[in-house]
KEMI-653923 format. One record per atom (N, C-alpha, C): x, y, z. Coordinates in steps of 0.02 Angstrom, whole numbers, padded with zeros to 5 digits, always signed. Example, Ala and Ser with C-alpha at 12.3 -4.5 7.8 and 13.67 -1.06 7.14 Angstrom:
BEGIN
+00660-00284+00390;+00615-00225+00390;+00660-00165+00390;+00642-00112+00354;+00684-00053+00357;+00645+00002+00394;
END
This chain:
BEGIN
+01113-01511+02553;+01040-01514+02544;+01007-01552+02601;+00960-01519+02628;+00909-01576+02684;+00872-01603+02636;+00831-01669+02672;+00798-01708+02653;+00745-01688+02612;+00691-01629+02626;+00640-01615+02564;+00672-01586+02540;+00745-01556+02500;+00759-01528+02454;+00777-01608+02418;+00822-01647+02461;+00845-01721+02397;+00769-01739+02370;+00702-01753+02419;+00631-01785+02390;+00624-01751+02337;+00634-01667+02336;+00599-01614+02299;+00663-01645+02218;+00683-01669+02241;+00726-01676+02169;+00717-01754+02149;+00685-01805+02173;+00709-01881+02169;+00631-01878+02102;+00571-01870+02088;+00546-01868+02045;+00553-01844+01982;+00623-01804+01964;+00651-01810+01910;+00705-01860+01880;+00708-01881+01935;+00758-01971+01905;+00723-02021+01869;+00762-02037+01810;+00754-02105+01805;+00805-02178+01837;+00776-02221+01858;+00817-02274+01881;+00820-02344+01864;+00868-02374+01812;+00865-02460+01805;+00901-02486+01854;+00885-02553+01878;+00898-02598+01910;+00915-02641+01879;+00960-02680+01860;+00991-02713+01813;+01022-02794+01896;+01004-02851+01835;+01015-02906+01907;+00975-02940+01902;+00969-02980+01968;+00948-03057+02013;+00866-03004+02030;+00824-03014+01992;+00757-02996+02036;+00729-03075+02036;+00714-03069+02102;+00681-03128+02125;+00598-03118+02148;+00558-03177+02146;+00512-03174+02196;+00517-03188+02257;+00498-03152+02321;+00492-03173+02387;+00382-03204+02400;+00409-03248+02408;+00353-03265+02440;+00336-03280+02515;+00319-03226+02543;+00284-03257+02617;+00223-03300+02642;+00229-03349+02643;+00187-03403+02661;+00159-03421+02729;+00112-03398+02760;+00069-03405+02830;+00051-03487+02828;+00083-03517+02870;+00052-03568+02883;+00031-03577+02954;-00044-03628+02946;-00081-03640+03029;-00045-03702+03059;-00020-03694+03097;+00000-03761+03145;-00060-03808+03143;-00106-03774+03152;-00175-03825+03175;-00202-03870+03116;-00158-03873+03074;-00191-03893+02993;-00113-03949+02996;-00080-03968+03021;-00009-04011+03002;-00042-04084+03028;-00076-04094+02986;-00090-04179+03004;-00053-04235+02949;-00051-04242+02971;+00024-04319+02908;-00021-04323+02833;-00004-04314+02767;-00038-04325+02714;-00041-04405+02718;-00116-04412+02697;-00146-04470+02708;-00101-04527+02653;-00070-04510+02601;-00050-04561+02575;+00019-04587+02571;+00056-04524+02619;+00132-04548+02629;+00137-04550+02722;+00107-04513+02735;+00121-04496+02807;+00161-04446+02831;+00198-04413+02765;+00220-04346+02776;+00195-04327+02822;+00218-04270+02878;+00179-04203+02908;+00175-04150+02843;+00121-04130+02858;+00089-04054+02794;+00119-03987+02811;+00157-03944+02785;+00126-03894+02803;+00081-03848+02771;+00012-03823+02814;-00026-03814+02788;-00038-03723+02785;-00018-03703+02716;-00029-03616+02685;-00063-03607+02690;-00100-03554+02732;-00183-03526+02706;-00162-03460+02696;-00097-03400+02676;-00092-03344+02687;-00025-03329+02630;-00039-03326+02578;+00017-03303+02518;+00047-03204+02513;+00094-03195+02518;+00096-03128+02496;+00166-03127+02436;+00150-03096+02411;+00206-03099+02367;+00234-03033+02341;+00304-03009+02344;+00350-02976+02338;+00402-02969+02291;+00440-02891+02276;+00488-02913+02227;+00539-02935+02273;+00603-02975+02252;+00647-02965+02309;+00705-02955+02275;+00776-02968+02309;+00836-02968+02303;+00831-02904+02248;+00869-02893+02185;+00860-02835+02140;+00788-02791+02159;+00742-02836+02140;+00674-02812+02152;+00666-02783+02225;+00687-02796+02281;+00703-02766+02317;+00722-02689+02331;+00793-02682+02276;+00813-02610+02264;+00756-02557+02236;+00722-02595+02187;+00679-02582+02149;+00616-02545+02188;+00596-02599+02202;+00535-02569+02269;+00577-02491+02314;+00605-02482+02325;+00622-02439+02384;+00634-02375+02343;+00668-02391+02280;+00668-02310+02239;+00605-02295+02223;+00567-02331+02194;+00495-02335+02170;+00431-02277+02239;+00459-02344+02307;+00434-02280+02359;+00461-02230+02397;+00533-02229+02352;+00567-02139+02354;+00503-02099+02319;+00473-02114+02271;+00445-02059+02209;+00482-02060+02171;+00558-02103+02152;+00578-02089+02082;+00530-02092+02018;+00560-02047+01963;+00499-02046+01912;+00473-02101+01874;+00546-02144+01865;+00513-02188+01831;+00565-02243+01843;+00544-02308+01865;+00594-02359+01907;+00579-02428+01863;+00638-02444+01822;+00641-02511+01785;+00677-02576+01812;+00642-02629+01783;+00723-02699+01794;+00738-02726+01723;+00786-02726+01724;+00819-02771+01676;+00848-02844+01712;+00814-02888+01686;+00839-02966+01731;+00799-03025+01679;+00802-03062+01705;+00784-03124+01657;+00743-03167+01711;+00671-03188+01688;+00624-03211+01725;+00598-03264+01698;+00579-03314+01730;+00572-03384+01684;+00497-03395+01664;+00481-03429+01584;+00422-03420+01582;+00372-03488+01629;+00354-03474+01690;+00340-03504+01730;+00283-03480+01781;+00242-03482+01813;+00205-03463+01851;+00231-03436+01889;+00286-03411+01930;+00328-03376+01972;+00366-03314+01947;+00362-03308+01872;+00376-03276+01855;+00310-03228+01833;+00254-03259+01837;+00203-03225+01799;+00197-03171+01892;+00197-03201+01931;+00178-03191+01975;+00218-03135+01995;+00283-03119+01974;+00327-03076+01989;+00321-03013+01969;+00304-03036+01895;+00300-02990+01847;+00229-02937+01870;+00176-02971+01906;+00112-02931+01934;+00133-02911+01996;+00184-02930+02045;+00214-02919+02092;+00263-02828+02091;+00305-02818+02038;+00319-02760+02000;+00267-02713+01955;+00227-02737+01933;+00179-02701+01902;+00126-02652+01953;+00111-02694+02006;+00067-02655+02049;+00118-02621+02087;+00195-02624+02112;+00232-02545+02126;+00244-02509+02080;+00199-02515+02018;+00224-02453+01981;+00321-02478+01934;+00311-02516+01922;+00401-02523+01915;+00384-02559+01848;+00424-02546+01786;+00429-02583+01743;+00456-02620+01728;+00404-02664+01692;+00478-02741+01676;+00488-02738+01571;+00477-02696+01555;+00498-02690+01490;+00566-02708+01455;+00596-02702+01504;+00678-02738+01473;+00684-02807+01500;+00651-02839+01533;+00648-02900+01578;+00652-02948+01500;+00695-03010+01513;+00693-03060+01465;+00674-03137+01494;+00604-03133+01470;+00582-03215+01477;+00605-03265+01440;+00634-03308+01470;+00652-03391+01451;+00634-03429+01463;+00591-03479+01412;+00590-03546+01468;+00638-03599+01484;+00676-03578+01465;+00755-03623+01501;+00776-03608+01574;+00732-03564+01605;+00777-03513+01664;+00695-03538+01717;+00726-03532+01753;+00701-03555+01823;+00678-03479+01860;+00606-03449+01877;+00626-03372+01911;+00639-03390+01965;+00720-03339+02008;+00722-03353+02071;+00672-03347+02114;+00641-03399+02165;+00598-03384+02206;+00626-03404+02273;+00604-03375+02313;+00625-03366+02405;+00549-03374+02434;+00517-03433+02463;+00483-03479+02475;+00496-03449+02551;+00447-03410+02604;+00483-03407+02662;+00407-03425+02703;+00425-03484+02759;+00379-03526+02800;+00346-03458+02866;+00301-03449+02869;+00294-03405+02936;+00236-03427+02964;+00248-03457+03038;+00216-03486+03091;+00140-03424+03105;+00069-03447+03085;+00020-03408+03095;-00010-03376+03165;+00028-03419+03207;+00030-03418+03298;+00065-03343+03310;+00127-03382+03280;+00194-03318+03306;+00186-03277+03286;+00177-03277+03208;+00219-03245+03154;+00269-03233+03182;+00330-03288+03195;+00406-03298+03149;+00403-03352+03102;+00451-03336+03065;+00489-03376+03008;+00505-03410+03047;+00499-03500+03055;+00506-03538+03093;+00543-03637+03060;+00509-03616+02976;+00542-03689+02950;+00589-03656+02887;+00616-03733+02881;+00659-03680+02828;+00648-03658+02763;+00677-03611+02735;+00666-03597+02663;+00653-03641+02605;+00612-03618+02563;+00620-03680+02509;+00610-03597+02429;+00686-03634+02421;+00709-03573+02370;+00724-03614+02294;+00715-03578+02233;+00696-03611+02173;+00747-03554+02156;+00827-03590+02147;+00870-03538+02096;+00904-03589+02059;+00964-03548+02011;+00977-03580+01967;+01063-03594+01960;+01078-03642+01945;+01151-03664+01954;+01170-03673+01863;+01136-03662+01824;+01174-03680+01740;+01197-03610+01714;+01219-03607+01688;+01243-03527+01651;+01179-03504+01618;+01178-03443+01583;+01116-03421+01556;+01115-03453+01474;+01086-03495+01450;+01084-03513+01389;+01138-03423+01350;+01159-03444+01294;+01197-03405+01230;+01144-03348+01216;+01079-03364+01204;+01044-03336+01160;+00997-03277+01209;+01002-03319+01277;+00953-03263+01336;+01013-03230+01349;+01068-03248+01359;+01133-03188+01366;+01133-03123+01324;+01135-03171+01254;+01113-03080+01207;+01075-03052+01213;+00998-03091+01223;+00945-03032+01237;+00950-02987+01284;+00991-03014+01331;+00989-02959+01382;+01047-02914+01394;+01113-02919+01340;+01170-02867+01325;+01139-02836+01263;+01070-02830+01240;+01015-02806+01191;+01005-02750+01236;+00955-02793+01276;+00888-02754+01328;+00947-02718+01352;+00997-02703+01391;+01041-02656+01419;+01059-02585+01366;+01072-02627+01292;+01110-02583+01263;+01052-02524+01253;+00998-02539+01220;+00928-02491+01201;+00925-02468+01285;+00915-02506+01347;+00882-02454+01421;+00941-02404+01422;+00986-02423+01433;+01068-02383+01478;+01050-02300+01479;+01051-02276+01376;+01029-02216+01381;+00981-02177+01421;+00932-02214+01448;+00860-02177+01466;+00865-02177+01529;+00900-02184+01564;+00916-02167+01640;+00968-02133+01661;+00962-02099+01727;+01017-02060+01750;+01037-02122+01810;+01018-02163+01817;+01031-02185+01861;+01033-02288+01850;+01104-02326+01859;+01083-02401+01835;+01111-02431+01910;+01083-02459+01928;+01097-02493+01994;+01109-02580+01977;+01158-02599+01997;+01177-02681+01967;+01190-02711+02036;+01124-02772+02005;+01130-02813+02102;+01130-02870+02080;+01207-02907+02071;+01225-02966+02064;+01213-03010+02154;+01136-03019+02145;+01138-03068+02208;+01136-03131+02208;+01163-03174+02134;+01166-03251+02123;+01218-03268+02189;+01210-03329+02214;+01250-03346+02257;+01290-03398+02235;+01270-03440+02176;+01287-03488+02145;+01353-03468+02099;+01410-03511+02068;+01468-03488+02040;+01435-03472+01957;+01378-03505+01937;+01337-03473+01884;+01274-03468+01893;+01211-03457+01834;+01147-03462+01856;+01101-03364+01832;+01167-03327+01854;+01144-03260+01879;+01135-03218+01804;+01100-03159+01817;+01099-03111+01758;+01151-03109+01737;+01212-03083+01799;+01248-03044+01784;+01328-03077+01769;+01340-03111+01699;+01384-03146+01678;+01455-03098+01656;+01493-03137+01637;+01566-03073+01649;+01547-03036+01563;+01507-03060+01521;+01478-03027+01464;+01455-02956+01486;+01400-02965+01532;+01352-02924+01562;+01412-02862+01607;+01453-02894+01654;+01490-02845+01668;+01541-02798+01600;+01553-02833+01575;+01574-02783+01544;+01553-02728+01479;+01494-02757+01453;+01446-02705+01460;+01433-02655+01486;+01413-02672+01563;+01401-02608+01616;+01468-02573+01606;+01523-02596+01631;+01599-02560+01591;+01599-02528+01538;+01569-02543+01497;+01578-02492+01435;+01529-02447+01451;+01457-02462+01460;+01413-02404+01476;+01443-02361+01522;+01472-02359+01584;+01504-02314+01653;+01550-02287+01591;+01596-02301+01541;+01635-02272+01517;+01635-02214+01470;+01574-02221+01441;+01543-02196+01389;+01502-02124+01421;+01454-02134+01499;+01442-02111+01481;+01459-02097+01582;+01498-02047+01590;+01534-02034+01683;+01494-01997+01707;+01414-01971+01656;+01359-01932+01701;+01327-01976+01744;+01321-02036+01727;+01263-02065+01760;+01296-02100+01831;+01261-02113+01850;+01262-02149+01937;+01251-02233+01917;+01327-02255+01927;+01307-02339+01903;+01363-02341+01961;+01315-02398+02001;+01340-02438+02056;+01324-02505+02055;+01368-02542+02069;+01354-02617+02086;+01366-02642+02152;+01321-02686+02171;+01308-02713+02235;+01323-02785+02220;+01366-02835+02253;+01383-02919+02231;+01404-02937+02279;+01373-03005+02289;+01390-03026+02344;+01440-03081+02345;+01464-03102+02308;+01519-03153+02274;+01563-03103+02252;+01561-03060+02185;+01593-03039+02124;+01610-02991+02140;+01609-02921+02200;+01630-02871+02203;+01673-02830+02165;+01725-02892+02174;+01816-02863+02153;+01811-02880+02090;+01761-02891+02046;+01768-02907+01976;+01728-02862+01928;+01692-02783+01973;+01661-02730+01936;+01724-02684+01902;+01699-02638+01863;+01746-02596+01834;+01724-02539+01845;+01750-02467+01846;+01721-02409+01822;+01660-02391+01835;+01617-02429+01912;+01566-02431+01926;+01583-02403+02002;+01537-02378+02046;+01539-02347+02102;+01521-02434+02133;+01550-02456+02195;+01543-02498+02209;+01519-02505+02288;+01492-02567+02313;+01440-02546+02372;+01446-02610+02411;+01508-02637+02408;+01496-02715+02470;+01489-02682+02535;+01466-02732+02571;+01468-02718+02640;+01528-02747+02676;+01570-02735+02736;+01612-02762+02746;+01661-02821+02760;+01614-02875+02755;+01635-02925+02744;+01647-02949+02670;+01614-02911+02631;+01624-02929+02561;+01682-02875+02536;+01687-02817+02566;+01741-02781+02531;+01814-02838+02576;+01799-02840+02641;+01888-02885+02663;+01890-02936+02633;+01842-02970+02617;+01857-03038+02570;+01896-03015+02504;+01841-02989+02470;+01893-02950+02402;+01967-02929+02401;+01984-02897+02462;+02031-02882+02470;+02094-02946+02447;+02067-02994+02525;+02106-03030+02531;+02125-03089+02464;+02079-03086+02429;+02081-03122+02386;+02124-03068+02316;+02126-03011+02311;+02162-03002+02257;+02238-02964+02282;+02232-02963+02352;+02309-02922+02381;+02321-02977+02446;+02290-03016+02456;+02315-03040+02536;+02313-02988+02590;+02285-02956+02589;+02284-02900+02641;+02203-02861+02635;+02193-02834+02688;+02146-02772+02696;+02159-02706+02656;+02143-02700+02619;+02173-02622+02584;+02114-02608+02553;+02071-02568+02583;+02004-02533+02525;+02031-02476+02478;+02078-02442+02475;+02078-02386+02423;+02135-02434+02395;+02166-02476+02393;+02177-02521+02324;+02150-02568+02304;+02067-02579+02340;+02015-02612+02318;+01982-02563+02265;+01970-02506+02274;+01955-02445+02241;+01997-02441+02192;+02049-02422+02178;+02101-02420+02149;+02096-02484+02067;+02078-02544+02099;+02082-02600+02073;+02024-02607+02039;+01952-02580+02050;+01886-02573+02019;+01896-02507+01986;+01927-02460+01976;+01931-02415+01942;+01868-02362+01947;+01854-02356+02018;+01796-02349+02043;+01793-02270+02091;+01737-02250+02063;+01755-02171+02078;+01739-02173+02146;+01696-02218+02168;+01687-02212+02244;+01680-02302+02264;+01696-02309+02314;+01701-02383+02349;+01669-02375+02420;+01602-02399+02440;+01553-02360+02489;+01558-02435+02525;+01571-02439+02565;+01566-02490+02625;+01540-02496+02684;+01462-02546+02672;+01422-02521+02748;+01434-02568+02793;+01442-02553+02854;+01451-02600+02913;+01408-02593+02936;+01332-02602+02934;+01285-02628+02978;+01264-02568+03004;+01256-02565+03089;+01233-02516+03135;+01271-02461+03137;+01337-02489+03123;+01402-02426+03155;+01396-02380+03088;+01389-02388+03023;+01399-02335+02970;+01416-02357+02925;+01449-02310+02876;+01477-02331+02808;+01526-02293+02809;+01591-02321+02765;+01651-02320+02742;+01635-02262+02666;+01670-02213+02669;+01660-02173+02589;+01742-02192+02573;+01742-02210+02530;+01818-02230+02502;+01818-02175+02424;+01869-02108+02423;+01869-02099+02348;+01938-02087+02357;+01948-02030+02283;+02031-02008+02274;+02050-01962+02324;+01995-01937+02350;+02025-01885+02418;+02039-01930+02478;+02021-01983+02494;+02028-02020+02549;+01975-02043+02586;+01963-02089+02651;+01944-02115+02674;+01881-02077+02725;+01812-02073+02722;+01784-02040+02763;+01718-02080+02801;+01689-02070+02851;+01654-02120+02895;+01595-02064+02925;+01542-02105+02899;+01464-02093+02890;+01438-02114+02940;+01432-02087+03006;+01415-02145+03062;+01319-02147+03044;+01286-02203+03077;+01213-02205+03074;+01198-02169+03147;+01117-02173+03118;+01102-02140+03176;+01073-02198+03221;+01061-02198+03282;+01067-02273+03343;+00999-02282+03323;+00963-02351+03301;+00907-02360+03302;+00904-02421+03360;+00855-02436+03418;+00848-02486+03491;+00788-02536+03436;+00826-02593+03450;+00773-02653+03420;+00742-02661+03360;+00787-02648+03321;+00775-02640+03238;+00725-02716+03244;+00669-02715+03193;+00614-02775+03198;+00651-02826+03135;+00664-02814+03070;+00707-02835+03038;+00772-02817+02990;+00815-02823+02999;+00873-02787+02944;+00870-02835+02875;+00827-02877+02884;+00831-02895+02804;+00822-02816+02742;+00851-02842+02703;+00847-02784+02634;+00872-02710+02662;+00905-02717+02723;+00943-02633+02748;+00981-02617+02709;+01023-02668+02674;+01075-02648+02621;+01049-02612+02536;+00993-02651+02551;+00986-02632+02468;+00909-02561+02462;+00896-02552+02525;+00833-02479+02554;+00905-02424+02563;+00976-02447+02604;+01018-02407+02593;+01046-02373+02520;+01054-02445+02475;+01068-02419+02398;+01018-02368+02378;+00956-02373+02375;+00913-02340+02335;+00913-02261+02375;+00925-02271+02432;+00938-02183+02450;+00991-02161+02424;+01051-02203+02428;+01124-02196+02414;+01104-02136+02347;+01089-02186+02292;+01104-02167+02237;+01055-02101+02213;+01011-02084+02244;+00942-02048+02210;+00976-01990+02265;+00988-02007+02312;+01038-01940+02334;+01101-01904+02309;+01139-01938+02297;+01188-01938+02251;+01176-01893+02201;+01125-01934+02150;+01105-01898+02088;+01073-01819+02108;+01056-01805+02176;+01004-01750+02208;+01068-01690+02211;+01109-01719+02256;+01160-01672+02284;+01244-01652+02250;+01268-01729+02228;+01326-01743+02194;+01383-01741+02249;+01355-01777+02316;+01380-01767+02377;+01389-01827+02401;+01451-01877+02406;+01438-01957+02429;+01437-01941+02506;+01453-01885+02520;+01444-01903+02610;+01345-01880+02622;+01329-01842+02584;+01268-01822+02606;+01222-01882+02583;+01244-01911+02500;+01210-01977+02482;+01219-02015+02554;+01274-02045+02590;+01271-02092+02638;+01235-02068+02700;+01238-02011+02709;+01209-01998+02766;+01123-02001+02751;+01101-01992+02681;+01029-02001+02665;+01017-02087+02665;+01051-02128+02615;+01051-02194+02615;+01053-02233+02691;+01096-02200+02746;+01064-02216+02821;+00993-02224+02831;+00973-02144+02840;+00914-02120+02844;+00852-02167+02813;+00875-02196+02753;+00798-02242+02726;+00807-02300+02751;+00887-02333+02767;+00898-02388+02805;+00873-02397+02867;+00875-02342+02914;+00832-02337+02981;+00763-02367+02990;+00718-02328+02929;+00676-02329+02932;+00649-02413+02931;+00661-02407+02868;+00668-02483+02852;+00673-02560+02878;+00713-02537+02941;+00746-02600+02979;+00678-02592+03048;+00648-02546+03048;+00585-02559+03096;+00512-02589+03060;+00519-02620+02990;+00482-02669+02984;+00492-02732+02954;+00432-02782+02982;+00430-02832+02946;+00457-02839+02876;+00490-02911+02857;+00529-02917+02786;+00565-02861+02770;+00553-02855+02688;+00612-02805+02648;+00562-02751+02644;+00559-02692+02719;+00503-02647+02696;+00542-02576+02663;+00503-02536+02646;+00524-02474+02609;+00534-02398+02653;+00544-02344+02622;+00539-02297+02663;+00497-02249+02631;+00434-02200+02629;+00434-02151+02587;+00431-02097+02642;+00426-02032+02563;+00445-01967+02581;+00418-01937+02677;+00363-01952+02674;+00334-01936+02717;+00357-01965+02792;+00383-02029+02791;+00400-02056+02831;+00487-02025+02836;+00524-02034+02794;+00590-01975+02786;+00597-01885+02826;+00545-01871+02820;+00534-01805+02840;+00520-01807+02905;+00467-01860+02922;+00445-01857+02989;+00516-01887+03019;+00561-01923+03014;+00619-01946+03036;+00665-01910+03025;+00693-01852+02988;+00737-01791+02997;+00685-01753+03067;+00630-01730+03052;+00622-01685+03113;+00623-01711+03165;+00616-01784+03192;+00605-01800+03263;+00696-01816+03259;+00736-01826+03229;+00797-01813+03247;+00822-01744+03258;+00811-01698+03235;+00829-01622+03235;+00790-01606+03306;+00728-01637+03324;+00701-01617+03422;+00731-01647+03446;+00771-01682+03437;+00803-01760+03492;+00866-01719+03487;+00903-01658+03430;+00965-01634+03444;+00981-01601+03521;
END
């Protein structure tokens, strides 16, 4: 399938995002405003420019949403807090629902606090990030092996983005994985992939998506060795997709080993969120074609795009199309 035949099909998907949705906040600050607060002597820095974003899960979220999928959910746990209110209007205006989302006020919402110099515009001081290191209280755990059990059915499509970095804190508890395990088991139509950046080697029966430093770590940690199709093997995983950055992606299944090269993009502006603008083509292609080499070679394609803007930007249709044909004149 070319590209307007996968678009011509991505508005009949449904898609959950299940995970770490965070807020990103980009924060403009003026140099010309850093005068010492008068009652400590601190230096200030002084915000005059807020934007706010979904990120990490919410991230994935955003990018299927400006595929045209039909209808794009999260399932995650958001704290009842002003950062969360803020998130929650942050997803609402892309169109994305938070109906399975479980508020706590025990839970902290992840937020990503990012400083950007009003001169430069670069990101120039450091982060100031609001996550969480306690386990998920007992009782927000069930609500949300609840909220999974009622969404799972209503999508063709569950995308799981364990992006806690912390050893607890995250949605996605070994409860929660195995859940998603029973759902992939129950039901081998749907497209369930997990993305983790710690936990890789600890999915089941899920199509799996580290990038390469996270699939050799896995490795080494459950064989002492490099071995991706007995990393595959070991997730019970119908496909094991491994992106390396610029050079391509790794397709790992039962037929064997195959390599997705990208296409050369000169001076990408940022690769933040390339991994997770790659997932959301990955999978809505996938579901389009039933093709993991044509899924990867589409999940490139929105990654390209993507990495020529500022922050975690998106790709849509229009911009997809215009980027198949100026590759097909450049053949």
């Amino acid at each position: 399938m070319n590209v307007a035949e996968i678009l011509a099909a991505v508005p009949k998907l449904r898609a959950l995002v299940v995970g770490d949705v965070c807020l990103d906040r980009w924060c403009t600050y003026d140099p010309a405003v850093a005068e010492p607060s008068r009652e400590t002597g601190i230096p200030r820095i002084g915000v005059v420019r807020v934007e706010s974003t979904p990120g990490a899960a919410g991230t994935v979220a955003n990018n299927l949403a400006a595929l045209g999928t039909g209808a794009v959910a999260v399932l995650s746990v958001l704290g009842d807090d002003g950062f969360g209110m803020e998130l929650t209007r942050a997803l609402d205006g892309r169109g994305i629902s938070t109906e399975f989302c479980v508020r706590a006020a025990s839970f902290q919402t992840f937020t990503y606090t990012k400083l950007i110099n009003r001169e430069t515009g670069v990101e120039d001081q450091p982060r100031v990030d609001f996550i969480n290191k306690v386990a998920l209280a007992w009782d927000v755990e069930n609500r949300v092996l609840e909220a999974l059990r009622r969404a799972a059915p209503q999508y063709d499509i569950i995308v799981v983005a364990d992006q806690a970095e912390t050893e607890e804190g995250g949605v996605i508890t070994p409860a929660v994985r195995n859940a998603l395990e029973e759902v992939a088991a129950a039901h081998p139509e749907k497209i369930m992939l997990a993305d983790s950046r710690r936990r890789i080697g600890l999915f089941r029966k899920l199509i799996v998506k580290p990038n390469q430093q996270e699939a050799e770590a896995a490795c080494r940690t459950l064989f002492r060795r490099t071995d991706f199709e007995a990393l595959r093997r070991a997730a019970s995983a119908p496909l094991l997709v491994i992106t390396h950055g610029k050079e391509g992606v790794l397709v790992v299944s039962e037929a064997g080993e195959q390599w997705v090269a990208t296409r050369p993009v000169e001076n990408p502006v940022d690769i933040c969120g390339a991994g997770d603008s790659f997932t959301a083509g990955f999978v809505t292609a996938l579901a389009a074609t039933g093709s993991p080499i044509e899924a990867a070679e589409f999940g490139n394609l929105v990654a390209s795009i993507t990495i020529m803007k500022r922050g975690t930007g998106t790709a849509t249709p229009e911009e997809l199309l215009a980027a198949e044909a100026a590759a097909g004149a450049g053949a």
